[in-house]
Wavefront OBJ file of the C-alpha trace (Angstrom):
o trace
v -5.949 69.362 42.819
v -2.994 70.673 44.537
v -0.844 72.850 42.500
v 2.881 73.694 43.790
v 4.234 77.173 42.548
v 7.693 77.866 41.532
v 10.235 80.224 40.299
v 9.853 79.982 36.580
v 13.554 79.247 35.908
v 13.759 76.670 38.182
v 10.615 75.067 36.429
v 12.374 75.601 33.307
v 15.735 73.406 34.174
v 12.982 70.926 36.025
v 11.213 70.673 32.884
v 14.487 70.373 30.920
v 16.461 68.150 32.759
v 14.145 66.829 35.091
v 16.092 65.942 38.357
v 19.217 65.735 36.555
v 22.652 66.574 38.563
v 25.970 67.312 37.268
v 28.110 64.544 38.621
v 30.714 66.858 39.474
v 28.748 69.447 40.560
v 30.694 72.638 41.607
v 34.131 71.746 43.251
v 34.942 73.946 46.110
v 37.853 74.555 48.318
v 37.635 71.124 49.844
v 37.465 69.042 47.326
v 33.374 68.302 47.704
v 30.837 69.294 45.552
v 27.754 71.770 46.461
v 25.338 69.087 45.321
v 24.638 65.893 47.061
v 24.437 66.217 51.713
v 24.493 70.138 52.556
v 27.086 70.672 55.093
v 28.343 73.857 56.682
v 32.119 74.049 57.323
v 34.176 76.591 59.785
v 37.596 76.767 60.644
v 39.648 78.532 63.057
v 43.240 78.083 63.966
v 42.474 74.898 66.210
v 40.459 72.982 63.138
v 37.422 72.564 61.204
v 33.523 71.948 62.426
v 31.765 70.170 59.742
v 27.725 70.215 60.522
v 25.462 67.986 58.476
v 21.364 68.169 58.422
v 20.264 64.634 58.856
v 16.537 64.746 60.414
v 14.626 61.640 60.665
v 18.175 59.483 60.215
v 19.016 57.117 63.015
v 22.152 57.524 65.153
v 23.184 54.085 63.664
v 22.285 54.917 60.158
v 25.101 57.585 60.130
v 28.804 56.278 59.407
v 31.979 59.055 59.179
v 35.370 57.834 58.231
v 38.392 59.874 57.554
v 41.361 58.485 55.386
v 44.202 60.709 54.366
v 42.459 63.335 55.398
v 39.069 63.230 53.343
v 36.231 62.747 55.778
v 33.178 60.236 54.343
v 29.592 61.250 55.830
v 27.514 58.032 55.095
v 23.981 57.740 55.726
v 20.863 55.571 54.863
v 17.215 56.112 55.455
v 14.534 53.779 53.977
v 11.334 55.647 52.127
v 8.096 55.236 53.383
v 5.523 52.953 51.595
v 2.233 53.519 51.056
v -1.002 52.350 50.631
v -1.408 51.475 47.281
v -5.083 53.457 47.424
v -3.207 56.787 47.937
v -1.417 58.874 45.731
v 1.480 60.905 46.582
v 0.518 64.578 45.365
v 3.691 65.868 46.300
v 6.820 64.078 47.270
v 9.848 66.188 47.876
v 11.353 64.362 50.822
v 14.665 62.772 50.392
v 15.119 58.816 50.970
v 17.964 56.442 50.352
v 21.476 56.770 50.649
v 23.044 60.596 51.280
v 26.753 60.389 51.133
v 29.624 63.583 51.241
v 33.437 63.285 51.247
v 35.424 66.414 52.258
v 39.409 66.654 51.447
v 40.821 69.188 53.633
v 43.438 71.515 52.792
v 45.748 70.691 55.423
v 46.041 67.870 57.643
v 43.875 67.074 60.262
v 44.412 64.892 63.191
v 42.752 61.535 62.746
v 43.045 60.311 66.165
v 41.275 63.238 67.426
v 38.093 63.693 65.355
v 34.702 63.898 67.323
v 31.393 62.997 66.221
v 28.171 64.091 67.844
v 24.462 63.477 66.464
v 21.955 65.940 68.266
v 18.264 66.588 66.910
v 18.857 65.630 63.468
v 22.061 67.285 63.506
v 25.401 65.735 62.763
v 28.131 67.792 64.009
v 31.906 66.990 63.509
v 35.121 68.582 64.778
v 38.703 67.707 63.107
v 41.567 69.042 64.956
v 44.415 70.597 62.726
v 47.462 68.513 63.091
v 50.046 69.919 65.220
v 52.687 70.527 62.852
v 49.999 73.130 60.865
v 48.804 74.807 63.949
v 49.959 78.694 63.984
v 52.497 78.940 66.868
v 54.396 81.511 68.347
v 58.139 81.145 67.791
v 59.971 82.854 70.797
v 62.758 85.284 69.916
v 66.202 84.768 72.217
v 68.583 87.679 72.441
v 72.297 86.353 71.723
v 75.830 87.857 72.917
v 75.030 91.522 74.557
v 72.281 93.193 72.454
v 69.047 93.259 73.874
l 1 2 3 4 5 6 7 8 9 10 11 12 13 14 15 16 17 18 19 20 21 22 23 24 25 26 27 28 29 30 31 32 33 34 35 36 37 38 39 40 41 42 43 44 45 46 47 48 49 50 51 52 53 54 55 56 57 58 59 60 61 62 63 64 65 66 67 68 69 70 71 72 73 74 75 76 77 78 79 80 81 82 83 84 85 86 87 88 89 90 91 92 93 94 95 96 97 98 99 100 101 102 103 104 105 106 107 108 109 110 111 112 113 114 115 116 117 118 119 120 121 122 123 124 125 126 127 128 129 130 131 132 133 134 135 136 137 138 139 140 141 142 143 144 145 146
């Protein structure tokens, strides 16, 4: 008999609430929640990278939309079946549908979002629109000071 060990909190709320999740989860700065698809976002003063673990998905399993700037990571992977003479000891891997929508904080540029899927990991990049973008404002000297 195999016998997984665990922190005995977290076997607590497991025993509890069994694989219960908040629907809400925890709301964060962009709108998501911190349960569901783990994603890493970082921003800089050109846009966001949004980076998504998806191993085992295919390339055409994966759909991203953006609409009013809240970006929709879609994805779909079908579980494995079994023999029905072997039971699963331990199943922890995820199967199904994995889904994440992000609102940004400021507008991004729709036309110029970039999607790349590389070893299991979906990475996107969403510009800043222009009219956010830090610039530098030039200062003109008028009549004879300078």
């Amino acid at each position: 008999m195999l016998i997984r060990t665990r922190h005995p909190y977290n076997r607590l709320f497991h025993d509890l609430f069994g694989e219960f999740r908040p629907a809400s989860g925890i709301a964060n700065e962009f709108g998501g929640s911190a349960y569901g698809l783990p994603i890493d976002v970082e921003e800089d003063e050109q846009g966001y990278t949004v980076r998504a673990d998806l191993p085992g998905i295919d390339r055409d399993d994966i759909k991203v939309n953006i609409h009013d700037d809240v970006l929709s990571i879609n994805a779909e992977t079908a579980a494995e079946t079994s023999d029905d003479s072997v039971r699963a000891v331990i199943r922890e891997r995820r199967f199904g549908k994995f889904s994440r929508s992000l609102r940004f904080p400021v507008p991004v540029d729709g036309e110029a979002i970039a999607a790349s899927y590389d070893n299991g990991v979906l990475s996107i990049t969403l510009p800043k629109a222009e009219h956010v973008k830090a610039r530098q404002i030039p200062v003109t000297v008028s009549g004879g000071a300078n």
